[in-house]
N, C-alpha and C positions, 0 to 999 in steps of 0.2 A: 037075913035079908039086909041089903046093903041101905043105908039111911040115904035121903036125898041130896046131904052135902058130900058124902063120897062120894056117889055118886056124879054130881058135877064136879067135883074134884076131879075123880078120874077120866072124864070126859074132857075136862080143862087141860090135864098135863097131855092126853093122847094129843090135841088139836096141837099143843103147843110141839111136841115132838115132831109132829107132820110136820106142819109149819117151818120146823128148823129143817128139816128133810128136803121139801121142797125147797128150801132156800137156795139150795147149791153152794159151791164154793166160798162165796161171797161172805159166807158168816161161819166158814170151816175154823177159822182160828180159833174161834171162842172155845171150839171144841179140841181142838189140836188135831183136826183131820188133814195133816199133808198127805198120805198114800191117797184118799178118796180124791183130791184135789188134784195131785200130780197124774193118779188114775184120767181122771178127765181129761186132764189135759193132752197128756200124750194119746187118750181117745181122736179127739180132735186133729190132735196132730196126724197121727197113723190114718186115719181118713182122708185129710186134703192128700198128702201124699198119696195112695192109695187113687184118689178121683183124677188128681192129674196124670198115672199112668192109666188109665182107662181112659183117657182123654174126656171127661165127665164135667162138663164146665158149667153146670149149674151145680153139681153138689161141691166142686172145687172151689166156685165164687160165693156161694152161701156160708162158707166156712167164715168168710172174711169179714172185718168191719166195712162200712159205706165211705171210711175217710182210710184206707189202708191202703199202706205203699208197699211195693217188693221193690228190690233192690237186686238188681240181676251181675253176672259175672262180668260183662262188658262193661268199662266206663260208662258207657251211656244211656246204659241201663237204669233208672231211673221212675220209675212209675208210680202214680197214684192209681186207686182200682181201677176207677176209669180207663185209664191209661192201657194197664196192663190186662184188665177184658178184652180191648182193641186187637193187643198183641196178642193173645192168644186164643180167641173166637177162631180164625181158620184154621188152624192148630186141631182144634177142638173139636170144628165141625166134621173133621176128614178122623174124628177117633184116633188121633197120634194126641200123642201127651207127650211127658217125661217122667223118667222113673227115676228115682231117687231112693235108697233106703236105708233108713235110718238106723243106726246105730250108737252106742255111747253117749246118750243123751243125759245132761244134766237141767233141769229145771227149778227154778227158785222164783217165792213169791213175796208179794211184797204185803206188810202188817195187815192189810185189811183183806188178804185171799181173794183181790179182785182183778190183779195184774200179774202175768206172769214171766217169766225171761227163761228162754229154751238157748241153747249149746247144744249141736248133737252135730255128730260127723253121719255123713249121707256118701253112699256109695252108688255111681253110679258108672254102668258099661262104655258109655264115649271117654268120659273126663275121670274118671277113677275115683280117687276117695275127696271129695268136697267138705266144703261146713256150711251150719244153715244156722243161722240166730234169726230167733223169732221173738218178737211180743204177742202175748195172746191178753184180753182182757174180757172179763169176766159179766157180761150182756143178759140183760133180761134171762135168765139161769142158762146162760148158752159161753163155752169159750171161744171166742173168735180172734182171729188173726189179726192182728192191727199192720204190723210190719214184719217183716222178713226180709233177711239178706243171705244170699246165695254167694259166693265164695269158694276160689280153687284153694285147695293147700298146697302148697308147694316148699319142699322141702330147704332148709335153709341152702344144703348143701349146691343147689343146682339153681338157688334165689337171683343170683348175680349173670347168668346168661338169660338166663327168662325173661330178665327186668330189660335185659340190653335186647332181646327181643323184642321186646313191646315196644320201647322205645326209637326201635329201627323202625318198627311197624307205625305208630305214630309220627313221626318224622314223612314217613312217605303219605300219608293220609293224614294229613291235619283235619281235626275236628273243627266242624263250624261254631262262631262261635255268636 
């Protein structure tokens, strides 16, 4: 029969193991869990992605922080969430989204496993193969999106008519300023 200080001993160390368990990411380093962390995060990730081809705009905007900007392909693209709910509520409402899908993803976090920094190329059927850098930061045991930027790649090779494209295109349509 187990004595009363084992006893709470072993009841002490289980609380405390929950306790780290529940903590989520945010205390993964002590332990050296990056697969569990990186798991999450690309969790999170593979979802918004995921609710914005379903055109799903509360589980797409629940992903995000309250203070969180995207960063879209058009110069003047530009948004805080505010902003970018605006742009994309009708969108949403009609069930069109965009599909994007991820591949080649590298992710790193920063000493206290409570921010993180995404690189992953995203293929998608209009625009072909894209990049997406993301922050995700680490919330009340939740990873959420802080920022994001959306970006074509274009190959060096073909960089120099592209740019004189844009340019032609700017020049005829001056941005307000």
């Amino acid at each position: 029969m187990a004595t009363s200080g084992a006893r709470n001993l072993r009841m002490t160390a289980t609380a405390i193991a929950t306790a780290g368990l529940l903590s989520g990411c945010a205390s993964m380093h002590d332990r050296g869990d990056y697969n569990q962390c990186y798991h999450d995060v690309a969790t999170t990730l593979d979802g918004w992605h995921a609710a914005a081809s379903r055109g799903d705009f509360n589980d797409y905007f629940s992903r995000m922080t309250s203070d969180a900007v995207f960063i879209g392909t058009d110069a003047t693209e530009y948004w805080n969430r505010q902003q970018f709910e605006a742009f994309a509520k009708p969108y949403f409402d009609q069930g069109k989204g965009w599909t994007y899908t991820p591949r080649d993803r590298h992710v790193y976090f920063n000493s206290n496993y409570d921010t993180a920094w995404i690189d992953e190329k995203l293929d998608n059927a209009k625009y072909g193969q894209c990049r997406g850098m993301t922050v995700l930061r680490h919330v009340s045991g939740r990873w959420l999106i802080a920022h994001h930027t959306l970006s074509f790649a274009i190959p060096n090779d073909v960089a120099e008519p592209v740019v004189k494209i844009i340019r032609d295109h700017e020049a005829a349509n001056p941005a307000p300023r």
